[in-house]
C-alpha positions as CSV (number, residue, x, y, z in Angstrom):
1,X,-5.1,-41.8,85.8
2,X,-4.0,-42.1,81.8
3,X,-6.8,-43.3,79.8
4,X,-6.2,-46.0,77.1
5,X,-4.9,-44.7,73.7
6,X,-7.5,-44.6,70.9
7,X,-7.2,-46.1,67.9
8,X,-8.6,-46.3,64.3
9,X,-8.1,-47.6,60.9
10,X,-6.8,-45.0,58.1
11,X,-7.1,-46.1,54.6
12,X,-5.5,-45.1,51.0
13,X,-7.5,-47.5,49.4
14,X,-4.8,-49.8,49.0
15,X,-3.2,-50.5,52.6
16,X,-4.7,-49.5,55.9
17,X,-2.6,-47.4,58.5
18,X,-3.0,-47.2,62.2
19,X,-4.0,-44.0,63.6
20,X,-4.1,-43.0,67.2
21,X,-5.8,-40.0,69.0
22,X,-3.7,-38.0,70.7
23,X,-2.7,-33.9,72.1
24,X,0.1,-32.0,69.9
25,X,0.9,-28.7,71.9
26,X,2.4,-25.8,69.7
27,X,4.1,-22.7,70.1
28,X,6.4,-24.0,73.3
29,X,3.0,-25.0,74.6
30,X,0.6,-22.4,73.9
31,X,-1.6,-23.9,71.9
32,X,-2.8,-27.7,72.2
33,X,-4.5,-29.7,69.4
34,X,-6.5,-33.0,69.5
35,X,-6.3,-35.0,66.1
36,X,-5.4,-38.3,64.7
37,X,-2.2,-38.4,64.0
38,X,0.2,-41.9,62.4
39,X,2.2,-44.5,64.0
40,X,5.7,-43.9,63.1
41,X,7.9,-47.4,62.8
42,X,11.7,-47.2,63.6
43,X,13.1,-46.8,60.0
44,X,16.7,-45.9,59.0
45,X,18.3,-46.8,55.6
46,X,22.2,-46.6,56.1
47,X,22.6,-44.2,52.7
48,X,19.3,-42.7,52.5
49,X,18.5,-42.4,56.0
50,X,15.0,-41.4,57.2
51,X,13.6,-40.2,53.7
52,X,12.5,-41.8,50.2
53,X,9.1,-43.7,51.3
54,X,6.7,-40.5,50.3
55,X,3.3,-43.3,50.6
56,X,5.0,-43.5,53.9
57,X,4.6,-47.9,54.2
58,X,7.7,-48.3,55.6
59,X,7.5,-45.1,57.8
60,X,3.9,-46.0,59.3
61,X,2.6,-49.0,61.1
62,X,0.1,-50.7,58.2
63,X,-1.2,-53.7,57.1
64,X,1.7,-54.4,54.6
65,X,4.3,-54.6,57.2
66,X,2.5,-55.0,60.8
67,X,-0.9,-56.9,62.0
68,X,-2.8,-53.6,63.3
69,X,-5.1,-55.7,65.8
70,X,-2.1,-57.4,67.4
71,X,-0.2,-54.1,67.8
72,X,-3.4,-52.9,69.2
73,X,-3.5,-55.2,71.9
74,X,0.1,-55.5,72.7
75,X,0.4,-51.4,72.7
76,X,-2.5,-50.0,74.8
77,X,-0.8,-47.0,75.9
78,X,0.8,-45.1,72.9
79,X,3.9,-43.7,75.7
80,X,4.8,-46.6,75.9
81,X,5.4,-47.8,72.2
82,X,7.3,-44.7,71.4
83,X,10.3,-45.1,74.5
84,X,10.5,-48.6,72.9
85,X,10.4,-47.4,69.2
86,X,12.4,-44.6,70.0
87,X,15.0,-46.8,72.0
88,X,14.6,-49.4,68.3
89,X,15.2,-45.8,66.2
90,X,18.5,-45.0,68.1
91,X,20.1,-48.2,67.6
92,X,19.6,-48.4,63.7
93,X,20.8,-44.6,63.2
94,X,24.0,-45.9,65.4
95,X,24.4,-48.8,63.1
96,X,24.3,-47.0,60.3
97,X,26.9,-44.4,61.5
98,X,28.9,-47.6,62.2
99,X,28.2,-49.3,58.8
100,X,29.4,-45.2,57.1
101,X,32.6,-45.2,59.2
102,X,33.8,-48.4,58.3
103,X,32.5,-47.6,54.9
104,X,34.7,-44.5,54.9
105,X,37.7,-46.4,55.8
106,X,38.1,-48.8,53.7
107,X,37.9,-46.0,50.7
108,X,40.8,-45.9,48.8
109,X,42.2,-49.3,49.6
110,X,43.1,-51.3,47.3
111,X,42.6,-55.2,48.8
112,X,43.3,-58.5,46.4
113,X,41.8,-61.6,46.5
């Protein structure tokens, strides 16, 4: 049976960030560490990508952009929040490749009003 995700509140003295306790294995496996490790949020800019946010508040679930206690109760396994982020992270990385194709298309036309 898979116990219920644990959760806890991180802060930087400015926001608070949602942690959750989980097992990282290293080394193809070898080697498993417990810790507390950050919510990631589906985040792609469409020229930037991924990057940019180094206080990480638009790259981690926080108080600025999510309400923690609701996202506790709606996400009590942790599995299941990443297959639907992941599924959410997929979708803006193809609309952004989308967005730069089109983008690369219309380069050196010359359209007038």
């Amino acid at each position: 049976m898979i116990k219920e995700t644990e959760y806890r509140f991180k802060s930087d003295s400015y926001v608070n960030f949602l942690q959750y306790k989980g097992l990282k294995s290293y080394l193809f496996g070898l080697y498993k560490k417990e810790g507390w490790y950050y919510v990631w949020r589906p985040r792609y800019d469409k020229i930037w990508g991924r990057g940019l946010d180094t206080l990480g508040y638009d790259n981690y679930v926080n108080d600025y952009t999510d309400n923690l206690k609701e996202f506790v109760k709606k996400w009590t396994y942790i599995e299941d929040y990443f297959v639907e982020a992941e599924r959410e992270q997929t979708r803006l990385e193809e609309k952004a490749r989308k967005w730069n194709k089109d983008k690369e298309k219309r380069k050196g036309k010359i359209t007038f009003p």
